[in-house]
ZADO-1210 file (C-alpha; in nm, 4 decimals, padded with zeros to 6 digits):
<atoms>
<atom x="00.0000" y="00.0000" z="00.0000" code="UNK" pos="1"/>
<atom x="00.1204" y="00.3331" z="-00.0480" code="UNK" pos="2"/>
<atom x="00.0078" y="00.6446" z="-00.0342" code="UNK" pos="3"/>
<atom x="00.0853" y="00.9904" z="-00.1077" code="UNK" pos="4"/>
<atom x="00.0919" y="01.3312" z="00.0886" code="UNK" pos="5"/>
<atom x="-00.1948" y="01.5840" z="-00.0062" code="UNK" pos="6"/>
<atom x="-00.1977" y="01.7576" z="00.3317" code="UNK" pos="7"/>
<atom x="00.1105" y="01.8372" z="00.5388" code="UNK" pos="8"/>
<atom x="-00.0870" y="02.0962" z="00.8162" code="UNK" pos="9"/>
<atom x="-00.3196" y="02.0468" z="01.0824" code="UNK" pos="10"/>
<atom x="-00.5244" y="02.3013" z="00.9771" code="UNK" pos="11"/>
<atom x="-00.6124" y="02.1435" z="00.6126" code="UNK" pos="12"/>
<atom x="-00.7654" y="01.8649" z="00.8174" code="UNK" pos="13"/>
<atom x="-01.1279" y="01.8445" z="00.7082" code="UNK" pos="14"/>
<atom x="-01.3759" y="01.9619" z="01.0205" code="UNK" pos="15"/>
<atom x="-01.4541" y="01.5479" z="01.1284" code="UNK" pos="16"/>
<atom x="-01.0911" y="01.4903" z="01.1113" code="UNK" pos="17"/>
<atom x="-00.9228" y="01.7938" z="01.3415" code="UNK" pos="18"/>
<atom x="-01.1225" y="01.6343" z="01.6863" code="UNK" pos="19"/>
<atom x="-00.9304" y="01.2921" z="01.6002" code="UNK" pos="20"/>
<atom x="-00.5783" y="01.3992" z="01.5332" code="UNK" pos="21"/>
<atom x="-00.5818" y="01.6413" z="01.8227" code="UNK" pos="22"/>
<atom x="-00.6669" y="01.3754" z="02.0736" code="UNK" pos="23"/>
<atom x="-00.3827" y="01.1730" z="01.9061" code="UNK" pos="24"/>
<atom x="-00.0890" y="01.4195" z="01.8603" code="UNK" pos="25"/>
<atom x="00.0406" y="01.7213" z="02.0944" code="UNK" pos="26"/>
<atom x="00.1435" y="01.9888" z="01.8827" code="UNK" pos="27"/>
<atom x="00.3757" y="01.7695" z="01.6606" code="UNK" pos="28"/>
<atom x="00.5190" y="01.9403" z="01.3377" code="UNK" pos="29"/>
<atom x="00.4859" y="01.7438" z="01.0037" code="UNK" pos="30"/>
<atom x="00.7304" y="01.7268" z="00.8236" code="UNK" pos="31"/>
<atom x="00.6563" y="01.5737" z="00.4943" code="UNK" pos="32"/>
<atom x="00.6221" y="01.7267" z="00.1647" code="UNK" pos="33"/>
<atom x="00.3085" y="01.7412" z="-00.0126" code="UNK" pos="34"/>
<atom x="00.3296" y="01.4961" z="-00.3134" code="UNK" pos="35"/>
<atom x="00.5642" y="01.3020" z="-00.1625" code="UNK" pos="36"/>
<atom x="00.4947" y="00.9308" z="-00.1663" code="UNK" pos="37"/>
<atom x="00.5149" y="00.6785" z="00.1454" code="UNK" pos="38"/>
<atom x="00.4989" y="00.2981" z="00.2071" code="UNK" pos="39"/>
<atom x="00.2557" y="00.2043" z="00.4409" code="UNK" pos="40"/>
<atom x="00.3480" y="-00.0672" z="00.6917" code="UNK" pos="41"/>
<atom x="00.0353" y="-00.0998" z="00.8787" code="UNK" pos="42"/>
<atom x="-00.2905" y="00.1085" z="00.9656" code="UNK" pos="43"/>
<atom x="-00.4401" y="00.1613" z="01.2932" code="UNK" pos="44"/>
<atom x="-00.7835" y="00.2840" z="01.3735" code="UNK" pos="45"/>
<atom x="-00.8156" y="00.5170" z="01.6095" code="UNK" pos="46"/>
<atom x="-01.2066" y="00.6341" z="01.6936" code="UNK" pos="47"/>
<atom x="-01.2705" y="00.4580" z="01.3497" code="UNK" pos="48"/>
<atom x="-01.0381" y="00.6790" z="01.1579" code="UNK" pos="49"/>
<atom x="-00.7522" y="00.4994" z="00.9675" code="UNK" pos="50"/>
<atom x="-00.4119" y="00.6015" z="01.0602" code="UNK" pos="51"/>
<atom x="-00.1181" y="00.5186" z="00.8577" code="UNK" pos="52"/>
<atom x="00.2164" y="00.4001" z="00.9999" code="UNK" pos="53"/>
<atom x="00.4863" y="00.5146" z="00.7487" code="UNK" pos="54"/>
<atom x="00.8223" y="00.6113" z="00.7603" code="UNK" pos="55"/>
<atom x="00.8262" y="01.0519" z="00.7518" code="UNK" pos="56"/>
<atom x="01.1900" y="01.0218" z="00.6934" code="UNK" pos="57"/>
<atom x="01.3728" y="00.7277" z="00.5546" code="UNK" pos="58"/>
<atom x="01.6558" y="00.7328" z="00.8127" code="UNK" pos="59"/>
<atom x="01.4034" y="00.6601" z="01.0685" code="UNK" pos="60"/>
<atom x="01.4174" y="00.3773" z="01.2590" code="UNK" pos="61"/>
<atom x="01.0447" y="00.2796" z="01.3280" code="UNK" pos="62"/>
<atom x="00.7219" y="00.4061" z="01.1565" code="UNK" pos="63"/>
<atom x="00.4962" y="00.6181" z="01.3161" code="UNK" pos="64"/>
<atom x="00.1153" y="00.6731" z="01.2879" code="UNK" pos="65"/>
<atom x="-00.0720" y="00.9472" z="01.0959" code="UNK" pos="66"/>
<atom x="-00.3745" y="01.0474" z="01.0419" code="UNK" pos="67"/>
<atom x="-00.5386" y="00.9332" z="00.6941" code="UNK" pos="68"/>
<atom x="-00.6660" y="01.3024" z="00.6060" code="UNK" pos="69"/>
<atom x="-00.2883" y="01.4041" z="00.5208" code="UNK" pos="70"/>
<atom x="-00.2654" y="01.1214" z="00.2426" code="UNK" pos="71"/>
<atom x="-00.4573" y="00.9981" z="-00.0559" code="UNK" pos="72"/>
<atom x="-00.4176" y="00.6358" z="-00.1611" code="UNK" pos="73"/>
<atom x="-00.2160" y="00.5784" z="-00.4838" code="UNK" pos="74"/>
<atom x="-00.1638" y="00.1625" z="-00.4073" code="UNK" pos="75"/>
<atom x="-00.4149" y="-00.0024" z="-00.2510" code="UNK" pos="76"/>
<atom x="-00.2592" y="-00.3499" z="-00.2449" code="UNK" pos="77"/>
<atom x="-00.2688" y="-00.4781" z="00.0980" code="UNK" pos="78"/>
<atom x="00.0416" y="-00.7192" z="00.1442" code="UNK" pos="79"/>
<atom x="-00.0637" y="-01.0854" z="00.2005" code="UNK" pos="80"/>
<atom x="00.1081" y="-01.1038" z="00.5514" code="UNK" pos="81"/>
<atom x="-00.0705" y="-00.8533" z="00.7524" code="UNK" pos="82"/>
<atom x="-00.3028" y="-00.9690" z="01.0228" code="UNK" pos="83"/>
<atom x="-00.5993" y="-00.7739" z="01.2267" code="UNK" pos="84"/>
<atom x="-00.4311" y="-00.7410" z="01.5806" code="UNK" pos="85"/>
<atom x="-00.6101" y="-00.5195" z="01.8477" code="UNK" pos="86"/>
<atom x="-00.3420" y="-00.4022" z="02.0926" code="UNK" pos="87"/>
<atom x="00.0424" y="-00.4218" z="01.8847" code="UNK" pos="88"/>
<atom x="00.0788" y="00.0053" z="02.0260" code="UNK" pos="89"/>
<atom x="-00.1673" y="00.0422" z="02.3012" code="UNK" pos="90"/>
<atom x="-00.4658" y="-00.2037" z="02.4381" code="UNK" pos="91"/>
<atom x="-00.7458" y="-00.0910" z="02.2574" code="UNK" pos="92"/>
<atom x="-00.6400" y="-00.0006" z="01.9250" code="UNK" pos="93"/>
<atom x="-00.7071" y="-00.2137" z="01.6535" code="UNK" pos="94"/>
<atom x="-00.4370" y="-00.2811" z="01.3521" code="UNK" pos="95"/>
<atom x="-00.3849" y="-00.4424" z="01.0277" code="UNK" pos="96"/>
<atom x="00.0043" y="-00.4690" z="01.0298" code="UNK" pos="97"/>
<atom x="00.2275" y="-00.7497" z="00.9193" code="UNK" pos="98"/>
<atom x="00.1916" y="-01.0939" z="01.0837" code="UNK" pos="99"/>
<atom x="00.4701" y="-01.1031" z="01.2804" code="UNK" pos="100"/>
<atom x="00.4751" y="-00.7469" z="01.3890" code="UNK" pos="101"/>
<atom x="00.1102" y="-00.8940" z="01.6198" code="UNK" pos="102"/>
<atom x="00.3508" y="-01.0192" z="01.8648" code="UNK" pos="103"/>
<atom x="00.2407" y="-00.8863" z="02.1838" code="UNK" pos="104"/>
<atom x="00.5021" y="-00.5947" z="02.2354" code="UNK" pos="105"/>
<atom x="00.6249" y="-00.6130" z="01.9177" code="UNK" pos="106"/>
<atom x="00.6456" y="-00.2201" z="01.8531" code="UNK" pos="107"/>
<atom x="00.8056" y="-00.1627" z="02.2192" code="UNK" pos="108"/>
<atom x="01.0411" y="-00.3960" z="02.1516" code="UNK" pos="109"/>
<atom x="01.1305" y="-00.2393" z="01.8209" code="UNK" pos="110"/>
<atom x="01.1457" y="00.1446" z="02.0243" code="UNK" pos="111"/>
<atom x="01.3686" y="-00.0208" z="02.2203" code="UNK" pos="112"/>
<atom x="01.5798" y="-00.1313" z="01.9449" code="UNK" pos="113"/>
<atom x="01.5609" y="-00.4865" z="02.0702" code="UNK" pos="114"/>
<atom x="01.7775" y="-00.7099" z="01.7863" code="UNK" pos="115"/>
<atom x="01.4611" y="-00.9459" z="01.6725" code="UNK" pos="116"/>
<atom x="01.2287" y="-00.6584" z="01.6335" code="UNK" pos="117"/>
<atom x="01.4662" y="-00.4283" z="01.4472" code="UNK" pos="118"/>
<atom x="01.5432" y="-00.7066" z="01.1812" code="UNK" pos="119"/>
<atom x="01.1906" y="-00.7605" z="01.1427" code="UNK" pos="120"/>
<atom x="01.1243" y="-00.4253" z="01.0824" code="UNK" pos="121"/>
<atom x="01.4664" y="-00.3754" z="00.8610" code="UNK" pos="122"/>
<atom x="01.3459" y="-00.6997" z="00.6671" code="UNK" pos="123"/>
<atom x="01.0157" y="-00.5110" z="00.6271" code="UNK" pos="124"/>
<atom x="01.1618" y="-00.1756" z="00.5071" code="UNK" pos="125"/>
<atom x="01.3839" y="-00.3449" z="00.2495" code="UNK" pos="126"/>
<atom x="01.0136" y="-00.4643" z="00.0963" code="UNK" pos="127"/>
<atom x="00.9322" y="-00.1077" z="00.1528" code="UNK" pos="128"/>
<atom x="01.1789" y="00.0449" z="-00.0696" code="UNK" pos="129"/>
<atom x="01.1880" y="-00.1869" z="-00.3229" code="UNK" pos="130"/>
<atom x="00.7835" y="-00.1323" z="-00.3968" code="UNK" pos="131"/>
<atom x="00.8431" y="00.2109" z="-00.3571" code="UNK" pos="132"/>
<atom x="01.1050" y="00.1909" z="-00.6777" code="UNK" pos="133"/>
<atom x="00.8644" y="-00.0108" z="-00.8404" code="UNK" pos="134"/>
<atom x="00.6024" y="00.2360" z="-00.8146" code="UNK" pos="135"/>
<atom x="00.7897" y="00.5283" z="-00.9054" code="UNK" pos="136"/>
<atom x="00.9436" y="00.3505" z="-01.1608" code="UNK" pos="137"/>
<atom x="00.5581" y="00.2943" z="-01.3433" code="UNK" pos="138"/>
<atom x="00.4827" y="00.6748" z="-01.2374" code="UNK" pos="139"/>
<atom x="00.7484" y="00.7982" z="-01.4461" code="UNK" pos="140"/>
<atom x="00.6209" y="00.5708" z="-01.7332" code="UNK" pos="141"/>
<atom x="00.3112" y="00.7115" z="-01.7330" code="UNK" pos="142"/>
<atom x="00.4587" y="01.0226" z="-01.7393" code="UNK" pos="143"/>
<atom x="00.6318" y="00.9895" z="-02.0468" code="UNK" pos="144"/>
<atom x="00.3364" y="00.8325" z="-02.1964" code="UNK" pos="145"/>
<atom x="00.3528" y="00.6414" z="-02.5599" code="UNK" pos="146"/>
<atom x="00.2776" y="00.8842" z="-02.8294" code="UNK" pos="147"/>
<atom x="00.0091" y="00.7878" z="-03.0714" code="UNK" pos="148"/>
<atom x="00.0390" y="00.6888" z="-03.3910" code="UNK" pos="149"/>
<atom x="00.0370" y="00.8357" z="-03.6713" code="UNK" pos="150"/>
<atom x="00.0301" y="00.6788" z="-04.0034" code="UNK" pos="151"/>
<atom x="00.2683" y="00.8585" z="-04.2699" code="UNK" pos="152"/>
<atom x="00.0484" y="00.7376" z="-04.6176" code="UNK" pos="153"/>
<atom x="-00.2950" y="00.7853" z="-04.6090" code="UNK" pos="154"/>
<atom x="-00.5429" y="00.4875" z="-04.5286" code="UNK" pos="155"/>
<atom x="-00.7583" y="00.5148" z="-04.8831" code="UNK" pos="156"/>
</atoms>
């Protein structure tokens, strides 16, 4: 799945969204560019509103969630390995993330930087970057586009 950033402000959050991110996140600055695309690794849903846990920079170390308003969805493949889990971040909060990332404290364990976790998630950010080639790679096909074509005699 990936997706790509329409929205890098709280304020452009639609009026249904803004009561949802601000229970979620305490003044934190975004700093992704708008049209720049992101693999997503897993959503949560938080008061039914899909959150998406991507990478904001690539040098980071764990994806965080945010809030589906700031994205729209460009690859809606859902990876065959993820799993519905209702508790991977915080009891309560359901999650369609890769299978092994259900583990109960998977994602603390990765924070932590514990050696199992963080080659789970490195395994899962090499899959990450190749599909994000692979989809840029297409994009910029399309781009070019095939010309038409154009006959050079006449067809009567």
């Amino acid at each position: 799945m990936i997706v790509k950033c329409i929205k890098n402000k709280r304020e452009d959050l639609s009026a249904e969204l803004l009561p949802n991110y601000d229970n979620y996140v305490n003044g934190q600055e975004i700093y992704m560019e708008i049209g720049q695309y992101f693999f997503v690794f897993g959503v949560s849903f938080r008061e039914d509103v899909p959150w998406y846990l991507i990478l904001e920079d690539e040098t980071d170390d764990y994806p965080s969630p945010f809030s589906s308003g700031l994205f729209k969805i460009v690859d809606s493949s859902i990876p065959n390995d993820w799993h519905f889990c209702n508790q991977p971040f915080a009891a309560g909060i359901p999650c369609i993330i890769p299978k092994e990332w259900t583990t109960p404290l998977f994602y603390g364990h990765l924070l932590d930087g514990e050696e199992y976790a963080v080659k789970k998630f490195y395994e899962q950010k090499k899959i990450a970057n190749n599909e994000i080639k692979k989809f840029l790679d297409k994009e910029k096909k399309k781009e070019k586009g095939v010309l038409p074509f154009f006959r050079s005699t006449p067809f009567f």
